[in-house]
N, C-alpha and C positions, 0 to 999 in steps of 0.2 A: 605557383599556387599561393592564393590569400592566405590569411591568418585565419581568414573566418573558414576558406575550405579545409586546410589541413584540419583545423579543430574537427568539422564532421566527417574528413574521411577517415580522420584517426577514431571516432564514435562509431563508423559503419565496421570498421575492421576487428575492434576490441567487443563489441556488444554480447559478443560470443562466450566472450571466456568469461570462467565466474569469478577471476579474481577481479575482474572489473568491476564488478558487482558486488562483492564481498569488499571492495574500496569503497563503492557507495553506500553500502547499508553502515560502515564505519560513519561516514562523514555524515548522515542521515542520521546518526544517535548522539553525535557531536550539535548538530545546528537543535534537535529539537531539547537537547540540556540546556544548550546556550539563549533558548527562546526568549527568559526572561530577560534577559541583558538587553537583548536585541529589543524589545517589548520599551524596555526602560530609556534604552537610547534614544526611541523614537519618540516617547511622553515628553521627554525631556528636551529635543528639539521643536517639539510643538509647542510648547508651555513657554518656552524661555527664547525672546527669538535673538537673545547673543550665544547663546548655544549654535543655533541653527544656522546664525550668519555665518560661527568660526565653523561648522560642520563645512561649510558651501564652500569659504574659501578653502579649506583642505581640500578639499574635493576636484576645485578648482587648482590649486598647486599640484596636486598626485596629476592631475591630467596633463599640466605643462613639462612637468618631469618626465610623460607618455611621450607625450608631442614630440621633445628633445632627442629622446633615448631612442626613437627608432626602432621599437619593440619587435624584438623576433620570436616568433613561436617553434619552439625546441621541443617536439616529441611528446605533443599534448597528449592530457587523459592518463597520466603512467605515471605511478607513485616513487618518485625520481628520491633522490636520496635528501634533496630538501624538502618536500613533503612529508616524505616518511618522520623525517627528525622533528619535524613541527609539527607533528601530529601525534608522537609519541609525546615529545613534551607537551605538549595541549593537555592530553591523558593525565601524562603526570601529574601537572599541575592541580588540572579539575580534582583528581583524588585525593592529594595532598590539602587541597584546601576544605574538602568534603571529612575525611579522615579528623583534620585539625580541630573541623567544627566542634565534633563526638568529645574528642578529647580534652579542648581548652574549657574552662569556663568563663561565661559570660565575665564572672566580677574583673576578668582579667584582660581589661578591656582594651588596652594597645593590640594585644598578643591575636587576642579575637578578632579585631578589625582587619590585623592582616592579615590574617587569616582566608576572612570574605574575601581581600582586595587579591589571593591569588587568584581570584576566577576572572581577574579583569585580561592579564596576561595571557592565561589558559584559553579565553573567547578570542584575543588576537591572534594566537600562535594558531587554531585551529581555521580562522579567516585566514593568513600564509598557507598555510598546507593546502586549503579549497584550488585558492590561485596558483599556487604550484604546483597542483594536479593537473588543473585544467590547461595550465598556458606553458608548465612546463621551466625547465628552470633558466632558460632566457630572460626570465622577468625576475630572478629573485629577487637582484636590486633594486629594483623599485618596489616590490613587493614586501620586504623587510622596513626597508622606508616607510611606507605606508602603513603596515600594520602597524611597526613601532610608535609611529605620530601620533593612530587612533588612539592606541592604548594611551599614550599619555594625555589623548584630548579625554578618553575616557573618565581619568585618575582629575584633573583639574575639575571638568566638570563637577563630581561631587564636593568639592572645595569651596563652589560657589556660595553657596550659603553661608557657611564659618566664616567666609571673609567677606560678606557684603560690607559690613559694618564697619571693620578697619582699613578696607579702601574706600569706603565712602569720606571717610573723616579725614583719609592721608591726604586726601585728592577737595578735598576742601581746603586745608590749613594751605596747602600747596596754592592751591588760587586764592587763598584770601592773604598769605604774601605776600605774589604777585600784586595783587589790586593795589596793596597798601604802598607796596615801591611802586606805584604808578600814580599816588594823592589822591585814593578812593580813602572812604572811612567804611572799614571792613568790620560787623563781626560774625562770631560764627557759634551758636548753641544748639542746645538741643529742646526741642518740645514734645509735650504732648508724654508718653511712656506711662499710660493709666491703664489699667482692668481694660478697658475696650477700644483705645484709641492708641499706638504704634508709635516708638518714638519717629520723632521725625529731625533730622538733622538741616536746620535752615541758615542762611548764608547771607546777612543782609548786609547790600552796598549801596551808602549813600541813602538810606533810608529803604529802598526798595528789595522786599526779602525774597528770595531763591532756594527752591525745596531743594538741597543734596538727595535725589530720589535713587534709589538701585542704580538706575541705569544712567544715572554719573558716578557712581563707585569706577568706570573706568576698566571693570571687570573684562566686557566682550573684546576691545582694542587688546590689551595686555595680552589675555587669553588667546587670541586669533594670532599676534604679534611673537607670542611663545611658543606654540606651536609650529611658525613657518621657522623658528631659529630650529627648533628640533628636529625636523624635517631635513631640514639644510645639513645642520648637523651630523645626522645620520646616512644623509646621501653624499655629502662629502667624504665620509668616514673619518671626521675632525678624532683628535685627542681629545682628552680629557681639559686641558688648560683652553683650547681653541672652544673647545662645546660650550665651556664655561664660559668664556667671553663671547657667544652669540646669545647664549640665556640672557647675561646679563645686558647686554645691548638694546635685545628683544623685549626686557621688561621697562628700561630707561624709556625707552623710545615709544611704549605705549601706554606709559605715566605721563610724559611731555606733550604728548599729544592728546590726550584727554584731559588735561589742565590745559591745554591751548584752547582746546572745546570750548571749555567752561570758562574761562577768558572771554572769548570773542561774545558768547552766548550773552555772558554779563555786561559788557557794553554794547553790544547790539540794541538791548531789549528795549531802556529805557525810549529808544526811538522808534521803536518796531512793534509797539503792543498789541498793534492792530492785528500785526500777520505773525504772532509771537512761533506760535507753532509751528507755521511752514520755516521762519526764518531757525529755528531749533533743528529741526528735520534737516535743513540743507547744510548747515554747519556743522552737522553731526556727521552726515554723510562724507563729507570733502575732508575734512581730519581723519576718518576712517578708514579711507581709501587712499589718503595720503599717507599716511604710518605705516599702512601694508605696503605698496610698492615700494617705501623707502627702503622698508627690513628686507624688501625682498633682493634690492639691488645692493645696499649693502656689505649684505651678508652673504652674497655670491650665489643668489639663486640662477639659474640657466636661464639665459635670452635668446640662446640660437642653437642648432644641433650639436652635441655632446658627443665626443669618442664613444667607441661600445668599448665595455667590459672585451676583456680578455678570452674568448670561449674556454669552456671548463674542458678539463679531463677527462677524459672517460671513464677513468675509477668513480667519477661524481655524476655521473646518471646511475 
């Protein structure tokens, strides 16, 4: 029997009883709390499309880790003992951070932010528990992986803004450097920062000046780059020294490849003004895509079928 059958014969056989139901009307008052998250997520990938590319390739990574692992469906639809636990802390959380809200006050503004920030945890633990209801706990490992990665593409994303501006500038000084140990005459200021018009960070070599705009801050590559280290991370079930040396690999390697960007981009141009754009577009593309495969080989992402997990015990359904 498929995955896809067992899931509805195991719907035809439970639809009867009401704790199946009383499971759903749970996870029915979890998704329509979590709405605004979910709301935000999606603004947020439409609006920002380094958001949306590093959503994709997780998306794309969690499917390779499917692919590998060879997913078995274990006793779908049944609130197994990791569901139950991920849902109860989902709970927790949401009310602790609800609870917090009441109590902290605003002036006390670390305390209050983390406050907000447990409902980002509480939105993942309660996506685990959907999928280990549904698919059972065959998938947890992957399913822990994955929620965990969101959660932290969650937590980065809102980062983006507080940091445009000091990776835009780390990620300048860094190519203008380079150019200079190369016998360019580099400099690098700032313009503009009036009532109506936005500083602008420009990069001039050899006469010819270069917007430092967002989307050379280097932000999407890093971001998408740290995310597959966490990923990896938590599906290898590394330590603490090993995690740390994939973060840090993961952030190297998507600093040097977004100063390689902006390298190539700066000597491209002066011969290419015609087709500046396309030739921006393709360089951006082929460093981007080259920094992720690299982090992903690496850093021991799976290229071919994977051992299964050990099946669990029966005290653990």
């Amino acid at each position: 029997m498929s995955n896809r059958q067992q899931i509805f014969a195991s719907f035809k056989e439970k639809r009867t009883h009401s704790e199946f139901w009383m499971n759903g009307v749970l996870y029915a008052c979890l998704g329509i709390t979590f709405l605004p998250i979910t709301v935000w997520v999606a603004a947020s990938a439409h609006e920002q499309s380094r958001i949306l590319n590093a959503l994709l390739v997780l998306v794309a990574a969690i499917f390779l880790l499917v692919l590998y692992n060879r997913i078995k469906v274990e006793e779908p639809l049944t609130l197994n003992k990791s569901a139950r636990n991920s849902l109860l802390a989902s709970y927790a959380l949401l009310s602790l951070s609800v609870i917090s809200r009441q109590v902290i006050p605003p002036s006390s503004e670390v305390l209050y932010l983390i406050s907000s920030l447990l409902a980002i945890p509480a939105y993942c633990l309660g996506i685990a528990s959907v999928v280990l209801f549904i698919f059972g706990q065959g998938v947890r490992r992957i399913t822990y992986t994955a929620t965990g990665t969101f959660c932290t593409f969650i937590l980065l994303s809102i980062l983006m803004a507080p940091l445009d501006w000091p990776l835009r500038t780390l990620a300048g000084k860094w190519s203008g450097m380079a150019l200079s140990a190369a016998g360019k005459t580099v400099e690098l200021g700032v313009q503009g920062s009036t009532a109506t018009t936005p500083s602008q960070l420009i990069l001039i070599v050899n006469e010819y000046p270069f917007h430092v705009a967002s989307e050379c801050n280097g932000f999407g590559v890093i971001l998408t780059s740290l995310l597959l280290s966490v990923l990896l991370a938590i599906y290898r079930r590394l330590g603490p020294i090993d995690t740390g040396l994939n973060l840090l690999s993961a952030i190297t390697l998507g600093f040097l490849f977004n100063t390689l960007r902006i390298l190539i981009i700066v000597l491209l141009a002066p011969s290419m003004m015609d087709h500046y754009h396309l030739m921006h577009e393709i360089v951006g593309t082929i460093t981007y895509w080259s920094c992720l495969i690299l982090t992903w080989i690496l850093l021991n992402g799976p290229v071919e079928n994977e051992p299964r997990d050990e099946p669990l015990n029966q005290a653990d359904t």
